[in-house]
C-alpha positions as CSV (number, residue, x, y, z in Angstrom):
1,X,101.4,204.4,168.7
2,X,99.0,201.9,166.4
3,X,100.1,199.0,165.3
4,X,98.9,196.7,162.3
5,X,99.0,193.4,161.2
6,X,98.8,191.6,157.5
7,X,98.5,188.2,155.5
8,X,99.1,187.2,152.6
9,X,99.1,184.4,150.5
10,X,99.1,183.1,146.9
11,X,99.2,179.8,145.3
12,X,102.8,178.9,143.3
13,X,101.7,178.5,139.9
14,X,103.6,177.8,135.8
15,X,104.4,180.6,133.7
16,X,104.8,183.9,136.4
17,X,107.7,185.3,137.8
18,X,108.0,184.9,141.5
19,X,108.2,188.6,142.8
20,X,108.7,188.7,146.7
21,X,110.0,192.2,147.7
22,X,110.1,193.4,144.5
23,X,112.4,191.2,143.3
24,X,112.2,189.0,140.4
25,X,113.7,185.7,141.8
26,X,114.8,182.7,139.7
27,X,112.1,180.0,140.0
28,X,110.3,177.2,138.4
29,X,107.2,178.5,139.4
30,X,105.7,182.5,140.0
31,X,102.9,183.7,142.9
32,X,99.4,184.2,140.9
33,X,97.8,187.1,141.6
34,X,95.9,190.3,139.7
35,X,99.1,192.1,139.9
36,X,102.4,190.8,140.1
37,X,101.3,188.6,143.6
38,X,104.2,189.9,145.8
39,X,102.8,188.3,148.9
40,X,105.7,190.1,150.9
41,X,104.2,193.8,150.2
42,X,100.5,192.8,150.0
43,X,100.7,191.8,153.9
44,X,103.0,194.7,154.6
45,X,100.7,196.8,152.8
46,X,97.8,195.1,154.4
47,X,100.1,195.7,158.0
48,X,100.4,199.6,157.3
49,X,96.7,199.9,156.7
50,X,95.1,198.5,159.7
51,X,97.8,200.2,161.8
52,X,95.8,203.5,160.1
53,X,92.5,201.9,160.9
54,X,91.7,201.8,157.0
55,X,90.6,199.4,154.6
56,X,92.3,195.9,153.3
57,X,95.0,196.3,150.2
58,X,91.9,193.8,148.5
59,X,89.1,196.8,148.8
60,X,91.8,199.6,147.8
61,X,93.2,197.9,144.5
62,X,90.7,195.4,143.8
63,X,91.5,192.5,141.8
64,X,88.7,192.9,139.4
65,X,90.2,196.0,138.6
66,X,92.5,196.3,135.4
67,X,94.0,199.3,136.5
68,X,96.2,197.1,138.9
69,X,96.3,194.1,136.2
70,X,100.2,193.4,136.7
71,X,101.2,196.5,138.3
72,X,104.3,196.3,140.7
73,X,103.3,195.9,144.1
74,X,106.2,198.3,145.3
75,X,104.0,201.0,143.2
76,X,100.9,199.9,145.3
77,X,103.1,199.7,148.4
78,X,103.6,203.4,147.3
79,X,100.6,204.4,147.3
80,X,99.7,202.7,151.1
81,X,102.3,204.7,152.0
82,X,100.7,208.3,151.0
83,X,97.7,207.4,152.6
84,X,99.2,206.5,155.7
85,X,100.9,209.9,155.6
86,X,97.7,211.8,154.7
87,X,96.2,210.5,157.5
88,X,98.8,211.9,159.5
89,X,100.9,208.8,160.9
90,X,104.5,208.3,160.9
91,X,105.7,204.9,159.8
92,X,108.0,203.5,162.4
93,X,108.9,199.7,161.6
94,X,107.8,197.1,160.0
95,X,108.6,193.4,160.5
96,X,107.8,190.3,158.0
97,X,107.8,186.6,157.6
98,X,107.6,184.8,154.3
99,X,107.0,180.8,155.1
100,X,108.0,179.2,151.8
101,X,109.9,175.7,151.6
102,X,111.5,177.0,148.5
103,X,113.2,178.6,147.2
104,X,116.0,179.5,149.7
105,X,115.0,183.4,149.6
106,X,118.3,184.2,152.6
107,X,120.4,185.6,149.8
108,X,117.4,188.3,148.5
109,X,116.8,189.5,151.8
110,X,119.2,192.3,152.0
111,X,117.8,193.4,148.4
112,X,114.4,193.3,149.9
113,X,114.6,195.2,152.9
114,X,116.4,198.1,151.0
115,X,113.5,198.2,148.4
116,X,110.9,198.3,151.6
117,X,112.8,201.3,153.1
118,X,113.2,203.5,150.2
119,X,109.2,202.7,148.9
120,X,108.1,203.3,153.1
121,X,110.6,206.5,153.3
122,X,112.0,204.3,156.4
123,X,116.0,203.2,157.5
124,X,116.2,199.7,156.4
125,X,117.6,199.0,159.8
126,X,113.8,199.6,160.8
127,X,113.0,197.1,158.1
128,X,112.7,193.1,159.4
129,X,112.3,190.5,157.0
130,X,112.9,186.8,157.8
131,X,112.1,183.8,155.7
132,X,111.3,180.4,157.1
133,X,109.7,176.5,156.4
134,X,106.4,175.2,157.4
135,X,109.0,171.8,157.5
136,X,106.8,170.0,155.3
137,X,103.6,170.3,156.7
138,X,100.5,171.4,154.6
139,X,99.7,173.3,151.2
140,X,102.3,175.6,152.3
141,X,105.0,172.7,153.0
142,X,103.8,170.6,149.9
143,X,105.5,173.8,148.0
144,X,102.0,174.7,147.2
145,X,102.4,178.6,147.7
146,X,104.0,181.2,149.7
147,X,102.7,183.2,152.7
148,X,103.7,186.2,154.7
149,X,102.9,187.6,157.9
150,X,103.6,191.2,158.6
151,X,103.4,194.0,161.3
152,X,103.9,197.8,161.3
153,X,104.1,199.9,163.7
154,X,102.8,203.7,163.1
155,X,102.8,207.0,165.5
156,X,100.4,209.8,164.9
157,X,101.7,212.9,164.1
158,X,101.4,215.7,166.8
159,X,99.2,218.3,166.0
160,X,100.5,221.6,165.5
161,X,97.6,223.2,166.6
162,X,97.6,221.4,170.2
């Protein structure tokens, strides 16, 4: 059993859609990022590779990169997810928080953990997402940005040759 942890966190900027599981949710203000800045899969993605020992989402799909300029981060999510597999691990759970004063992200959360299952191959019932404040305190409670916490859990496969 390995497990993993990721962060994420973007700054809440004009003119970009606010992406957060992959869904587009109505908002005065979008995540910036390279690619569409779903903090919510970046640190689940980020959770799922160091459970796998591997490198940071950041060093896989650079953001200098414009291959990745835009791109869905359910298709990056995606891709983690092969290269957990190739390296022979089983996803088992994962677990997020997204700390944003607004907006009130409760009514999404079902959406998001369904679109988390089905891109991770997982039961959404292994799927946690929670959303909370920072009640006003700091860049994150000055409705600055959004950040999210994530941890995965992973078992290596059994060798067949053992």
């Amino acid at each position: 059993m390995r497990v993993g942890i990721g962060y994420d966190v973007h700054p809440l900027v004009e003119g970009r859609k606010l992406i957060l599981g992959g869904i587009h949710i109505l908002h005065t203000r979008g995540l910036a990022g390279h690619s569409d800045g779903d903090a919510l899969l970046h640190s689940i993605g980020d959770a799922l590779l160091g459970g796998a020992g591997k490198e940071d989402i950041g060093n896989l799909f650079p953001d200098d990169d414009p291959r990745y300029e835009g791109i869905s981060s359910l298709n990056l999510l995606g891709r983690i997810k092969r290269k957990v597999l190739e390296e022979g691990f089983r996803i088992r759970n994962v677990d997020a928080v997204i700390v944003a004063e607004e907006p009130k992200l409760s009514p999404y959360i079902p959406q998001m953990k369904e679109n988390i299952a089905q891109v991770l191959g997982i039961e959404p019932q292994t799927v946690g997402v929670k959303a909370t404040t920072s009640e006003g305190l700091g860049f994150l409670g000055k409705k600055r940005g959004i950040a999210c916490w994530s941890v995965a859990s992973l078992e290596k496969k059994e060798d067949p040759q053992r």
